[in-house]
C-alpha positions in Angstrom: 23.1 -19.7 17.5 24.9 -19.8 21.1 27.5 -20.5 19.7 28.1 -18.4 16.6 27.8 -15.1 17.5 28.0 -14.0 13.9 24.6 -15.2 12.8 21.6 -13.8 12.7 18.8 -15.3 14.6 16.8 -17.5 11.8 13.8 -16.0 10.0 10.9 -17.0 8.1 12.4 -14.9 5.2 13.9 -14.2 1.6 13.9 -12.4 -1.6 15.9 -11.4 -4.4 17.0 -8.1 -6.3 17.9 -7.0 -9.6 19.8 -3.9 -10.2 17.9 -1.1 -11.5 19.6 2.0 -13.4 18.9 4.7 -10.9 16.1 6.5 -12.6 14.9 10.3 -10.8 12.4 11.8 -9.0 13.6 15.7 -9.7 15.7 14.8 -12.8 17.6 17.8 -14.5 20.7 18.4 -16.0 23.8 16.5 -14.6 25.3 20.4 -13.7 23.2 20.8 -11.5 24.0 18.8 -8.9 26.5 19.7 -6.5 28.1 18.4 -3.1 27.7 22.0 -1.1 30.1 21.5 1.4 31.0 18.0 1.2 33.4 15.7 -0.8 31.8 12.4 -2.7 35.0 11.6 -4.1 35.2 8.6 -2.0 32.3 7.7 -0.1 32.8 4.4 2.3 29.5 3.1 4.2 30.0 1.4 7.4 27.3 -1.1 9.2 25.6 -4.2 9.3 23.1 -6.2 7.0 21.1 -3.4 6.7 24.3 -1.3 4.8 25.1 -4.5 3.1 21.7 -4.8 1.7 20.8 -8.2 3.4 17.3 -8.7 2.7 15.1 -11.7 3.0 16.6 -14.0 5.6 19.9 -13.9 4.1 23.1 -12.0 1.6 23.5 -12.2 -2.0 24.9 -10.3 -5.3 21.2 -8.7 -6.5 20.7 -7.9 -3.2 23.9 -6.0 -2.8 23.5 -4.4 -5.7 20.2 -2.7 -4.0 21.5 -1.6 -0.4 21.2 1.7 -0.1 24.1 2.9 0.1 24.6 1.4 -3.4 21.3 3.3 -4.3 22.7 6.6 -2.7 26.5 6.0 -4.5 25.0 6.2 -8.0 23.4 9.6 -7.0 26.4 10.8 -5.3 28.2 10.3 -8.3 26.2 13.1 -10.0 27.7 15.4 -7.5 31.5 14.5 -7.7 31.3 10.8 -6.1 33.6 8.1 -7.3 33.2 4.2 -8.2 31.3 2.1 -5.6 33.2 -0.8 -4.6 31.3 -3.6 -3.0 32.0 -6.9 -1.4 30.4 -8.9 -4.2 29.3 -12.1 -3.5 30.3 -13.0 -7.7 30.2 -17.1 -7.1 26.4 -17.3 -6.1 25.4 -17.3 -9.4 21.6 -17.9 -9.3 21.6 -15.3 -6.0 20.2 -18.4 -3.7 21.9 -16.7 -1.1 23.5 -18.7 2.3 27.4 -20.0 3.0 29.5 -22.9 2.7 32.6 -23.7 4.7 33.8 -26.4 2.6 30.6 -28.4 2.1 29.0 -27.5 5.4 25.9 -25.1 5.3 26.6 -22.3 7.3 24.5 -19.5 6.5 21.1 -19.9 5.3 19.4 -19.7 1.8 17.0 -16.8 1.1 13.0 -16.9 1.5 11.3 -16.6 -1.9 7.4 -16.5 -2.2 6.2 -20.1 -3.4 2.8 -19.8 -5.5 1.8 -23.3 -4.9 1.8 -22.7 -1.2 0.6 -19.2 -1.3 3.5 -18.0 0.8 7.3 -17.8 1.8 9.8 -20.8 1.9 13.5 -21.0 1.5 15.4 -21.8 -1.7 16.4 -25.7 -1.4 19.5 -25.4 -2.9 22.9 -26.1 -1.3 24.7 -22.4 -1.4 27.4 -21.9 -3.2 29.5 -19.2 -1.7 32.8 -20.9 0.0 33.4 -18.9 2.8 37.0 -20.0 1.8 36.7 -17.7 -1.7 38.6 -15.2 -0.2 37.8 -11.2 -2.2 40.1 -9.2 0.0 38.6 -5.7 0.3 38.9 -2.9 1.9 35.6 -1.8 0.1 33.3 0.9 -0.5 30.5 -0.7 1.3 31.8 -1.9 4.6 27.9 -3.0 5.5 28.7 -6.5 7.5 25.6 -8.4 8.3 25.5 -9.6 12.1 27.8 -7.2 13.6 27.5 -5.5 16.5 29.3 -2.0 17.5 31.6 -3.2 19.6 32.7 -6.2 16.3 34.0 -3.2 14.3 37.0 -2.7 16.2 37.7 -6.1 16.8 41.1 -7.5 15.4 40.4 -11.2 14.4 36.8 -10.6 13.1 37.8 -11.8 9.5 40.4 -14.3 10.9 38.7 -17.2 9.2 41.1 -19.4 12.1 38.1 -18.0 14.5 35.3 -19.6 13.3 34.9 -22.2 15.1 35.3 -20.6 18.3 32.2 -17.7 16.8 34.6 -14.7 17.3 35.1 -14.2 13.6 32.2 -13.0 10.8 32.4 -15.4 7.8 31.4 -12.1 5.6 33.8 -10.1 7.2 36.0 -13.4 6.2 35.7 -12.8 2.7 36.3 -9.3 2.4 39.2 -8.5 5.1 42.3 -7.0 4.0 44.0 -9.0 5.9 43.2 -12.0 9.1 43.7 -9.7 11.7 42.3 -6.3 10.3 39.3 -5.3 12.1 36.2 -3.4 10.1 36.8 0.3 11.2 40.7 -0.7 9.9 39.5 -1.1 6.5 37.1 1.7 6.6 39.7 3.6 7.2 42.3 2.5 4.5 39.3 3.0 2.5 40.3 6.6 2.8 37.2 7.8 2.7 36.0 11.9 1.7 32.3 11.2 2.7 30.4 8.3 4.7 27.3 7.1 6.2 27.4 5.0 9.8 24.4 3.2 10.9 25.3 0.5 13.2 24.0 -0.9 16.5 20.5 -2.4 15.3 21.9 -6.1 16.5 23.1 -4.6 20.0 19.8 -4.5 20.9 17.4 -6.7 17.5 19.0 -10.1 18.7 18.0 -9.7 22.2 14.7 -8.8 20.9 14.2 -11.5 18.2 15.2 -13.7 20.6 12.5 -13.0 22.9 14.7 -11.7 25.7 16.5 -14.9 26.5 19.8 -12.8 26.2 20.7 -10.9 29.5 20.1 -7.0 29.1 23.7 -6.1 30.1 22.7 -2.5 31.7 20.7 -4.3 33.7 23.5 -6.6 34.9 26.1 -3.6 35.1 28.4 -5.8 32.4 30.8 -3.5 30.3 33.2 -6.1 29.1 31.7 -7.2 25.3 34.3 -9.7 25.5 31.8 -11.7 27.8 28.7 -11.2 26.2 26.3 -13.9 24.5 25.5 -13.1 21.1 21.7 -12.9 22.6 22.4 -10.2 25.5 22.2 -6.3 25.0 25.0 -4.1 24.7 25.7 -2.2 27.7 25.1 1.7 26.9 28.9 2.7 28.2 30.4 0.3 25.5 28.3 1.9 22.9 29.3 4.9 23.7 32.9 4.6 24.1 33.2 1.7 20.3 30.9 4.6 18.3 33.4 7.4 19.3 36.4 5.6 18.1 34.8 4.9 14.9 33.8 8.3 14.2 37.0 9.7 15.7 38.6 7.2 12.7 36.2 8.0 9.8 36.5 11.8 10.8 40.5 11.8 11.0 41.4 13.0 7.6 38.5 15.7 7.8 35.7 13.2 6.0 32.0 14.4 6.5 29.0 12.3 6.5 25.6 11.1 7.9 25.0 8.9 11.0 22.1 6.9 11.9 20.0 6.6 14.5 18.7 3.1 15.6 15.1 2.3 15.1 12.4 0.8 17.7 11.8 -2.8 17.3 7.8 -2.3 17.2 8.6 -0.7 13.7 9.6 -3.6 11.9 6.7 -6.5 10.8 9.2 -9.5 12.9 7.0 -8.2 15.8 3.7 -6.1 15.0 2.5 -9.3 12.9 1.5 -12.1 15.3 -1.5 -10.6 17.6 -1.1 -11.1 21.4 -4.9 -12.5 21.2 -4.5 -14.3 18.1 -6.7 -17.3 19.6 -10.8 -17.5 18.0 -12.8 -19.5 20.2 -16.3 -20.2 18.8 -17.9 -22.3 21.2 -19.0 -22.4 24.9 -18.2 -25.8 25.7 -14.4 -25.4 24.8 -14.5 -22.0 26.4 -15.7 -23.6 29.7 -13.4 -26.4 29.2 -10.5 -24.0 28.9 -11.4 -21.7 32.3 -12.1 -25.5 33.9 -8.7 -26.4 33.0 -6.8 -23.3 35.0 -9.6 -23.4 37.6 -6.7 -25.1 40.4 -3.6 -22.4 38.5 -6.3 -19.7 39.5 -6.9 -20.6 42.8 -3.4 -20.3 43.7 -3.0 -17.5 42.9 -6.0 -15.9 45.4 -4.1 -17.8 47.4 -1.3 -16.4 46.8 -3.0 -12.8 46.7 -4.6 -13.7 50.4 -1.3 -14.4 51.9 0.2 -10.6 50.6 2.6 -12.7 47.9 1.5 -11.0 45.3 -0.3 -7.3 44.7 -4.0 -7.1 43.5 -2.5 -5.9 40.5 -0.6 -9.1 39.8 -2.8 -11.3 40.8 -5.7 -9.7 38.0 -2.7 -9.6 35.6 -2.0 -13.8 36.0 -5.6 -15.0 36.4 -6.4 -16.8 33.3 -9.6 -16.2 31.7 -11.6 -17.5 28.5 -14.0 -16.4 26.5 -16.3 -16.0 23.3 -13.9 -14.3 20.2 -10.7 -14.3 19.9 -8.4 -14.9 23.2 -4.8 -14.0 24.3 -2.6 -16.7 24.5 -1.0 -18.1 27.7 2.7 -17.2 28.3 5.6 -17.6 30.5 6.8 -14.4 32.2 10.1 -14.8 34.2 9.3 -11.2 35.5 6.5 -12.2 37.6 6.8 -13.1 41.2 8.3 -16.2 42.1 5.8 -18.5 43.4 7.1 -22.0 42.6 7.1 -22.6 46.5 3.2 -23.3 45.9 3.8 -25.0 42.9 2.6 -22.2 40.6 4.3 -21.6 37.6 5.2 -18.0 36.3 2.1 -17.2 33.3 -0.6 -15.0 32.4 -2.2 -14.2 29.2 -0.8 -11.6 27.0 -1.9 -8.2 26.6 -1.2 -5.7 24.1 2.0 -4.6 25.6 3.6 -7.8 24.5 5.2 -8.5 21.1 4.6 -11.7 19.7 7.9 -12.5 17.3 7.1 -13.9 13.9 8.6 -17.0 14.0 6.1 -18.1 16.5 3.7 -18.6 14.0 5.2 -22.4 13.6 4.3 -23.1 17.2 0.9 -21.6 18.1 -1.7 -23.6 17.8 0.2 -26.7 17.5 -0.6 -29.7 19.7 2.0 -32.1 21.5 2.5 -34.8 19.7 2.3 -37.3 23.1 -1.0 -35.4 24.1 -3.4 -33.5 21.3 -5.4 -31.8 24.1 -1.8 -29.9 25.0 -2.1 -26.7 22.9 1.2 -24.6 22.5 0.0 -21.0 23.4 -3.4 -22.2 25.2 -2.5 -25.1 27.3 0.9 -25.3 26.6 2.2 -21.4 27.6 4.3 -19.9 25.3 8.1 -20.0 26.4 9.9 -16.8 27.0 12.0 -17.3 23.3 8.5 -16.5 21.6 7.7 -13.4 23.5 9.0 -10.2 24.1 7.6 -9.3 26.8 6.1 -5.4 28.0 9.6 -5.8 30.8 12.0 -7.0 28.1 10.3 -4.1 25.3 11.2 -1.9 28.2 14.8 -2.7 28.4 15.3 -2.7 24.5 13.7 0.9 24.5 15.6 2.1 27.1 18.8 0.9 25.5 18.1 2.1 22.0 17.1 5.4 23.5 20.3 5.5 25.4 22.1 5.0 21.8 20.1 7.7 20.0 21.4 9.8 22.7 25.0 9.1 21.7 24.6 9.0 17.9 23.1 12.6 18.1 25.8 13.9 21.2 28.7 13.1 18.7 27.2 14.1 15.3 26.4 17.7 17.1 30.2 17.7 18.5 31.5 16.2 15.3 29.4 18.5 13.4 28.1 15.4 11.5 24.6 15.2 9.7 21.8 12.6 11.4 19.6 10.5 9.8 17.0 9.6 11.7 16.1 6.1 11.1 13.9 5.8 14.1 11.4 8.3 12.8 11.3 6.7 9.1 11.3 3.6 10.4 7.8 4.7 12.2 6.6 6.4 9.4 7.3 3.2 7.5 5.2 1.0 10.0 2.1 3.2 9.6 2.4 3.4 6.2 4.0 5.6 4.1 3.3 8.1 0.9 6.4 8.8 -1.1 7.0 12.1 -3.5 5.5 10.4 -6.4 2.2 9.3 -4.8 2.7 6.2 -4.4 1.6 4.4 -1.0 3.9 2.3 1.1 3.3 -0.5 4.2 5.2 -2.6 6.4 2.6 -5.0 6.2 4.4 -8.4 6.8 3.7 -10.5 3.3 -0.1 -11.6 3.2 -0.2 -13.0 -0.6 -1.5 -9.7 -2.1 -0.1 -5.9 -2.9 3.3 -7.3 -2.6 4.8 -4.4 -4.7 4.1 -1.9 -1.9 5.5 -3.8 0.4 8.5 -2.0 2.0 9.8 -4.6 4.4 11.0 -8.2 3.4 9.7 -11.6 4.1 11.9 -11.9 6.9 10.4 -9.4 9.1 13.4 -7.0 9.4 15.1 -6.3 6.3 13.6 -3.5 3.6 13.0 -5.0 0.8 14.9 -2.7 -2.3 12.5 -0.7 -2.4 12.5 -0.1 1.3 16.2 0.5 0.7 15.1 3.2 -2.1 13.3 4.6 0.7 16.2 4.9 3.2 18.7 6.3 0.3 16.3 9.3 0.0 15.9 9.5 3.4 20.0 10.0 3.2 19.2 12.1 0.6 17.0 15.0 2.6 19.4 14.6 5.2 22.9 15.2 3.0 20.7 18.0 1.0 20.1 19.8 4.8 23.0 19.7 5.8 25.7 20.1 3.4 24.1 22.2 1.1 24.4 19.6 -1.3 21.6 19.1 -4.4 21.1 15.6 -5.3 18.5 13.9 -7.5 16.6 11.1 -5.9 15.5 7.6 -6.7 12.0 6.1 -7.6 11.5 3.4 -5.3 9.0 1.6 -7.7 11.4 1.2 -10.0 12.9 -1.3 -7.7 12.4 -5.1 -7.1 10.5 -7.0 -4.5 10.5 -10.4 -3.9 11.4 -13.8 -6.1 8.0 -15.8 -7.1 8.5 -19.8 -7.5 6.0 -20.4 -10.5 3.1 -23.0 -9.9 4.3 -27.0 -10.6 
């Protein structure tokens, strides 16, 4: 993952789509749509995995034909809009999803929903997409899972020479123009009339799935992206100087179009899942055992409180206490103070303000194998990579807001449309009721209502009919703007998720 900066960081996800003939909310007759004042003779889309319609823990041809902007190209074409070309990936014929380079697994399969087990699991199959099946593009959809917004303009990107070195995309491999063309290039010889922009999730998600271990690069005053780790946050002045070249590009030839705010992590199910207190203890003799255990840690630290170390407030916030119920777990904060010099190690229990990620699920709970009384998340503190912590939430926020503030600056100079993602993203996490009635949740995958579910098993990727969603949300905003009148989609007429049948 250090290594490859082109990969997202690995979920406990996948699905598949089928393609669905666009049926509509508001249908009437095809003369009565209209662009207003925009042109949908050519519309490109430029991102990442969430414009190339990624969902379930990985890429593949049903998926693609679901991303939204796929949805939204079908009803553009009521209104004037041309063919859709899309990156297809043609030789994963039984959409498992994943990459090969030669016969070396690179990407993973998807996550389907196994019924024997009663919940997700990925595809044991070896992929079939050869990262070496070159489909030079440019394309319609320009959507390229795992990059970041400084990727777009880099030269090399697609160079498939660069892969081992992680400076090259293996997507971004298959569909260049050309080795050395970078992704706003192709958009651009794309000649686009009309587009949609919403990148710079990953510039802050991979810090955040990661559970911080990157370095927050406003933090360390870092505006070189040629230095990053694929891990660390991208600095606000680099967002801000990579998204006005792209738009400056897109907008050259007088194109209109819609760009996209970035949403708060706590809106997607990878981190509102997994409870900070997700620990039931039922008994008093393991609850005593437990406070006997950190009797000595706690100590220290009124020791450490006595001798003005630490603040009253810190010291209350790393004394470790059980009881009856259900109990936070035990985690590693590299924020708090230092106190190694009296052998005291940097943990408290978690508190609301924390995001457990939902890959932790594998660890909590789980004894060392050398020691059974060793409990990952009780005895055993969580490390940092399973939390993000209220101090590392802090920096994401501050860094997504600082994004927002740029996305919305240049649409209002550019005269641009906004979507705002980070709204419908929140109306998405509380739940959400959609024109026709029907009730929507980003409920992470529980083994019942899984047609309502709007988010996939991976934690951060819509499912198709999450992507529905989003087109309509493109929709409103297109309609508002432009003067345009477009028909929208019915998101239950869109797939879910892929069900193994029972052995």
């Amino acid at each position: 993952m250090k290594k490859i900066i082109y990969i997202l960081v690995g979920l406990l996800v996948a699905s598949s789509f089928t393609a669905c003939e666009p049926e509509f909310s508001n249908p009437v007759g095809d003369n009565s749509y209209t662009s207003g004042d925009a042109d949908f003779s050519n519309y490109v889309a430029v991102g990442n995995s969430l414009t190339a319609g990624y969902t379930n823990g990985t890429l593949y041809k049903s998926a693609q034909e679901n991303s939204f902007p796929a949805i939204l190209a079908e009803q553009l074409k009521l209104a004037g809009g041309g063919e859709f070309t899309q990156p297809f990936l043609d030789d994963d014929t039984n959409n498992v999803g994943g990459m090969v380079l030669g016969t070396t697994p690179i990407l993973p399969t998807k996550l389907v929903i196994d019924a024997s087990q009663g919940g997700p699991e990925r595809i044991s199959q070896i992929p079939t997409i050869d990262v070496t099946n070159i489909h030079p593009g440019p394309y319609n959809n320009m959507g390229v899972p795992g990059a970041k917004i400084y990727h777009l303009g880099f030269q090399g990107y697609g160079n498939i020479a660069n892969l081992p070195t992680g400076t090259a995309n293996p997507y971004f491999v298959r569909m260049a123009s050309a080795p050395n063309k970078s992704i706003v290039e192709d958009a651009v010889a794309a000649n686009p009339t009309f587009f949609t922009l919403w990148i710079g999730n990953n510039d802050v998600l991979w810090y955040a799935t990661s559970g911080g271990t990157g370095v927050d690069q406003n933090v360390a005053g870092n505006t070189n992206p040629t230095t990053y780790g694929p891990d660390d946050i991208t600095h606000v002045n680099v967002f801000g100087f990579a998204y006005q070249q792209i738009v400056d590009a897109l907008t050259a030839n007088g194109a209109k179009g819609v760009l996209a705010t970035i949403p708060d992590v706590a809106s997607v199910p990878y981190f509102t899942t997994i409870p900070y207190n997700p620990i039931p203890l039922t008994d008093q003799a393991t609850v005593d055992a437990l406070n006997t255990a950190y009797a000595q840690y706690n100590a220290g630290i009124q020791a450490a409180l006595q001798n003005n170390l630490i603040t009253q407030a810190e010291a209350d916030a790393r004394t470790i206490s059980f009881d009856l119920g259900a109990n936070a777990l035990v985690i590693e904060d590299e924020y708090l103070t230092d106190l190694s010099g009296l052998s005291l190690p940097s943990i408290r229990q978690a508190t609301a303000d924390d995001l457990v990620v939902l890959t932790a699920k594998s660890i909590i709970g789980v004894p060392d194998p050398s020691n059974p009384q060793l409990i990952h998340g009780i005895t055993i503190p969580l490390e940092d990579e399973w939390i993000l912590s209220k101090n590392e939430i802090s920096e994401v926020r501050a860094a997504t807001a600082g994004y927002n503030q740029i996305i919305n600056d240049i649409a209002t100079n550019k005269h641009l449309a906004v979507a705002d993602m980070a709204a419908l993203m929140e109306q998405m996490k509380n739940g959400l009721v959609i024109e026709d009635g029907s009730f929507y949740t980003a409920d992470y995958f529980n083994g019942t209502n899984l047609d309502n579910l709007l988010f996939g098993l991976d934690g951060v990727h819509p499912t198709p009919r999450g992507y529905a969603v989003i087109a309509n949300k493109f929709i409103d905003v297109i309609e508002r703007t432009y003067g345009a009148k477009l028909a929208k989609v019915i998101p239950a007429n869109y797939p879910t998720f892929d069900i193994l049948p029972t052995n």
